[in-house]
C-alpha positions in Angstrom: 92.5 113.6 83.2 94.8 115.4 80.8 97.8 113.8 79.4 100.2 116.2 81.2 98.3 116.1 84.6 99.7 118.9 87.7 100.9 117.7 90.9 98.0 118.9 92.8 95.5 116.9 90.1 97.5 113.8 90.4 97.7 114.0 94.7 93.9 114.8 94.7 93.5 111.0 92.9 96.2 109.7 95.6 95.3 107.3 98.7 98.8 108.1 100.7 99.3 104.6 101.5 101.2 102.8 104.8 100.5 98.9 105.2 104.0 97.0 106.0 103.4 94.5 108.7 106.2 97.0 110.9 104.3 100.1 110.7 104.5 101.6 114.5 102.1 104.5 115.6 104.8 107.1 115.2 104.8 106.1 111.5 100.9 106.3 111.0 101.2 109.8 112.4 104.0 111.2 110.2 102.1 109.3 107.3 99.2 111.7 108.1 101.3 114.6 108.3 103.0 114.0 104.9 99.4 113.4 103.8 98.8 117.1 104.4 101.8 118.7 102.9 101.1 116.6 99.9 97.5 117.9 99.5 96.5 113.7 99.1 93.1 112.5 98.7 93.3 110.2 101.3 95.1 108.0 103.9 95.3 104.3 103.3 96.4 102.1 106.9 95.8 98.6 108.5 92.5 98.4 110.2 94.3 98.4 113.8 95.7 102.0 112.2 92.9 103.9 112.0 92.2 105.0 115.3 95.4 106.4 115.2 95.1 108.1 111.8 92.1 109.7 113.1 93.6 110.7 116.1 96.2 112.0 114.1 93.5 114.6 112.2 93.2 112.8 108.6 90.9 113.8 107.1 89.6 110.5 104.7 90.7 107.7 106.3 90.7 103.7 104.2 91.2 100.7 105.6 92.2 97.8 104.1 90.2 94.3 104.5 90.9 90.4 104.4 94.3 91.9 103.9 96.6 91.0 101.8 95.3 87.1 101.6 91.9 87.5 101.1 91.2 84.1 102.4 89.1 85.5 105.3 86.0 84.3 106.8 83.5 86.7 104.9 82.2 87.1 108.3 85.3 88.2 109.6 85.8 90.8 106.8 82.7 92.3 107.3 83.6 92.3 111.0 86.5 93.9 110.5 84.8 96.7 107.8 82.9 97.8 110.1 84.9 97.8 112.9 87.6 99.7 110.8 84.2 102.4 110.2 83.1 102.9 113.5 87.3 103.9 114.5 87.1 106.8 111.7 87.0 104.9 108.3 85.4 106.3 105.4 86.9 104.0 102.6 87.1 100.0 102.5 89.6 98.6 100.7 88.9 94.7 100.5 90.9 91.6 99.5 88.7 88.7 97.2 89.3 85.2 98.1 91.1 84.8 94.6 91.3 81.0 94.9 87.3 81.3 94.5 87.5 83.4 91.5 90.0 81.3 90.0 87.7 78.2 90.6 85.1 80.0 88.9 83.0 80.3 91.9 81.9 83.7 91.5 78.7 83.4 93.1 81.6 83.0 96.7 83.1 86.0 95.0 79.6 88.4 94.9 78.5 87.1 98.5 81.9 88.0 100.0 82.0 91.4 98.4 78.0 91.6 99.4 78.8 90.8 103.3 81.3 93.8 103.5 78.9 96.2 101.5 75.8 95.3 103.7 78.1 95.7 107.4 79.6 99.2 105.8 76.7 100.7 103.7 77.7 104.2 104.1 81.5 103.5 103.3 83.3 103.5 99.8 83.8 100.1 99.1 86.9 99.6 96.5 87.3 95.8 95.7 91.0 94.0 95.3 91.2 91.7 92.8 94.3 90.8 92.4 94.4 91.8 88.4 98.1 90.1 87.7 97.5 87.2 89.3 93.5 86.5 87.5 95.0 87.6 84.3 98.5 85.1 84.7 96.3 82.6 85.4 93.2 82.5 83.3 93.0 85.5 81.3 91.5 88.6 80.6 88.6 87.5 80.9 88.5 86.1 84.3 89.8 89.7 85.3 86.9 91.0 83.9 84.3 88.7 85.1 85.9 89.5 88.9 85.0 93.1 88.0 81.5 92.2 86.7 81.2 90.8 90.6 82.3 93.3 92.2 79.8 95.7 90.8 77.0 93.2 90.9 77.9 93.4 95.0 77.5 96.7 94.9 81.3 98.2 95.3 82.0 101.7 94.5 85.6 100.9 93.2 87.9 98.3 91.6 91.2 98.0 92.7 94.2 96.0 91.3 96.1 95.2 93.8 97.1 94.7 97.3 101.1 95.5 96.2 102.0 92.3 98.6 101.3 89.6 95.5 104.7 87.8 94.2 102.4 88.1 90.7 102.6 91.7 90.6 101.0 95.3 90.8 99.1 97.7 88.6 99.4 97.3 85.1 98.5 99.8 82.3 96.8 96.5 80.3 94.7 95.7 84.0 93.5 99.4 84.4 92.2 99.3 80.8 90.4 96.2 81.0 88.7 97.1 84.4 87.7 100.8 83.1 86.2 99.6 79.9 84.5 96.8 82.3 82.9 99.3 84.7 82.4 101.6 81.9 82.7 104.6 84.3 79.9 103.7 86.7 82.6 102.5 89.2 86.0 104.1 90.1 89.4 102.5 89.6 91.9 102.2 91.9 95.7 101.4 90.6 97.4 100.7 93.1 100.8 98.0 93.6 104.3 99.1 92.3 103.2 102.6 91.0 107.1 104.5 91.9 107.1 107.0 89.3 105.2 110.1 87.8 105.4 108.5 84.5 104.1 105.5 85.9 101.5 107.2 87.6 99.9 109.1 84.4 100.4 106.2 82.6 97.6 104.5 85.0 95.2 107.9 84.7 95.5 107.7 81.0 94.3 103.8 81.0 91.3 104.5 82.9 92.1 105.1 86.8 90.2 106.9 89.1 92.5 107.0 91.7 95.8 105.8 92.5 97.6 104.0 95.8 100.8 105.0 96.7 103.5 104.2 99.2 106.2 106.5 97.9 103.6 109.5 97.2 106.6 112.1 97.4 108.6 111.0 94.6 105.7 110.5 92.4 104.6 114.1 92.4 108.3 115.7 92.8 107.7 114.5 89.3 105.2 116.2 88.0 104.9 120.3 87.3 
């Protein structure tokens, strides 16, 4: 990604993103609409959301998992994944039980990530880790370990954030550390607080692979 990306390169990295607990239909459906005038990658809705979206005429469709807690039956997010599929997802966007990775039980980490990728084999499968709260907490490290999991699992992406953690969003420092972790054989997703173009390059400069966005429009009424 060049330093002084376009507004079309930045919205063809962007997951157009709608996940507060009031969302109604009607706002899924002007979300999908936007989507389309902004030329996004793809939509980003609750798991109930997606038949909607699709109804709607999205065209890439994530849903997010064990959201935002995490603490989830692994069963029940692997339910859910591929329940979220079968309505018209493409991308799965799933929350780790951070209290395991925390406790340094990252064998509980892989075999929750490993549930979700065996019930949605054909999906993209980005990974939420949480990054401000593992790296508060215990470090880089940790943060890195988390990502290690992830890709032993067999995710596609790693993601920072679920944007709903009093801890925080994407940082520049967690978007480095995971892309010199994955070492380009997985994506990354920055996603949680991102409001402004210069935030947004910021992230692509670090490392990211694609970006989540609530406030999409006034990112790229930013850029060229």
């Amino acid at each position: 990604m060049p330093s002084q990306p376009t507004r079309a390169q930045v919205a063809a990295l962007v997951d157009h993103t709608l996940l507060r607990p009031e969302a109604t239909a009607a706002d899924v459906v002007a979300l999908v609409a936007e989507a389309a005038d902004l030329g996004v990658y793809a939509v980003c809705v609750s798991p109930s959301m997606v038949p909607i979206a699709a109804q709607a005429g999205a065209t890439r469709i994530a849903a997010v998992v064990g959201f935002p807690s995490g603490k989830h039956l692994s069963a029940v997010k692997a339910h859910e994944a591929a329940l979220a599929v079968a309505s018209g997802a493409s991308e799965i966007d799933m929350v780790i039980d951070v209290g395991a990775a925390l406790a340094d039980d990252l064998d509980a980490v892989r075999a929750d990530i490993a549930g979700v990728r065996v019930a949605v084999p054909a999906a993209v499968l980005k990974v939420i880790v949480e990054s401000a709260v593992l790296v508060s907490r215990a470090g880089d490290q940790k943060l890195a370990q988390v990502c290690r999991a992830a890709e032993d699992a067999g995710a596609d992406f790693v993601k920072t954030s679920t944007g709903f953690h009093p801890a925080g969003g994407a940082s520049v420092r967690a978007v480095a550390l995971m892309a010199a972790t994955v070492g380009g054989r997985l994506g990354v997703k920055a996603s949680g607080g991102i409001r402004t173009a210069a935030e947004a390059v910021a992230m692509l400069e670090a490392g990211a692979t694609r970006l989540g966005l609530s406030g999409t429009r006034a990112v790229l009424d930013g850029l060229r």
